[in-house]
C-alpha positions as CSV (number, residue, x, y, z in Angstrom):
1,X,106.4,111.5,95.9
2,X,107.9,109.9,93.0
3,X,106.5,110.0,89.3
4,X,105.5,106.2,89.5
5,X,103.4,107.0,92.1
6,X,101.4,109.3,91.0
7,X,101.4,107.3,87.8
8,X,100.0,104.1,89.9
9,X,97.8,106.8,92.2
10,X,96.0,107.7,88.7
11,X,95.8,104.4,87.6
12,X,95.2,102.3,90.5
13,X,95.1,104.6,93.4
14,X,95.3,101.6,95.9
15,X,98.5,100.7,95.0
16,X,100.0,103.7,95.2
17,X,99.7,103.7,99.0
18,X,101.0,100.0,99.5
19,X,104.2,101.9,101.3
20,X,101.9,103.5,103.3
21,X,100.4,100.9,105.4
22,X,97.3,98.7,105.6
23,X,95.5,101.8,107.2
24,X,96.0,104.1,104.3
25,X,95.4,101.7,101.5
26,X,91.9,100.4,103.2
27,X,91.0,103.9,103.1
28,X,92.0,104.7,99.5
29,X,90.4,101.2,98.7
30,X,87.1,102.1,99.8
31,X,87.2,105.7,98.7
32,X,88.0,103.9,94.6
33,X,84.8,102.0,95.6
34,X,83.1,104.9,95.9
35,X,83.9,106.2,92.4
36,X,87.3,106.3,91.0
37,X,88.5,110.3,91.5
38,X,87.7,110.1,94.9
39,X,90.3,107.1,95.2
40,X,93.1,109.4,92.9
41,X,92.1,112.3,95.1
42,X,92.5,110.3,98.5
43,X,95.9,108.5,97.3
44,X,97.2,111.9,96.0
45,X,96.7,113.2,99.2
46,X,98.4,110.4,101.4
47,X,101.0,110.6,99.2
48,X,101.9,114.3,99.6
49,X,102.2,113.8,103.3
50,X,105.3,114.3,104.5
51,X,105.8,111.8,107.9
């Protein structure tokens, strides 16, 4: 997890995913929908995966 990621995941937290597939960033997408921290908190979390 780079520091322009988290940058873009508390900014725009769907493009912070775009390197994770369509999957992730429909699910951070509709999780920002739903109220912005939910969309930081979903994006931080995808991005902390390890795969």
């Amino acid at each position: 997890m780079s520091c322009l990621q988290v940058i873009l995941a508390i900014i725009f937290p769907p493009l912070a995913v775009i390197d994770r597939g369509c999957g992730s960033v429909l699910i951070v997408f509709l999780l920002t929908l739903c109220g912005w921290i939910p969309g930081v908190i979903g994006a931080l979390i995808i991005l902390n995966k390890n795969d």
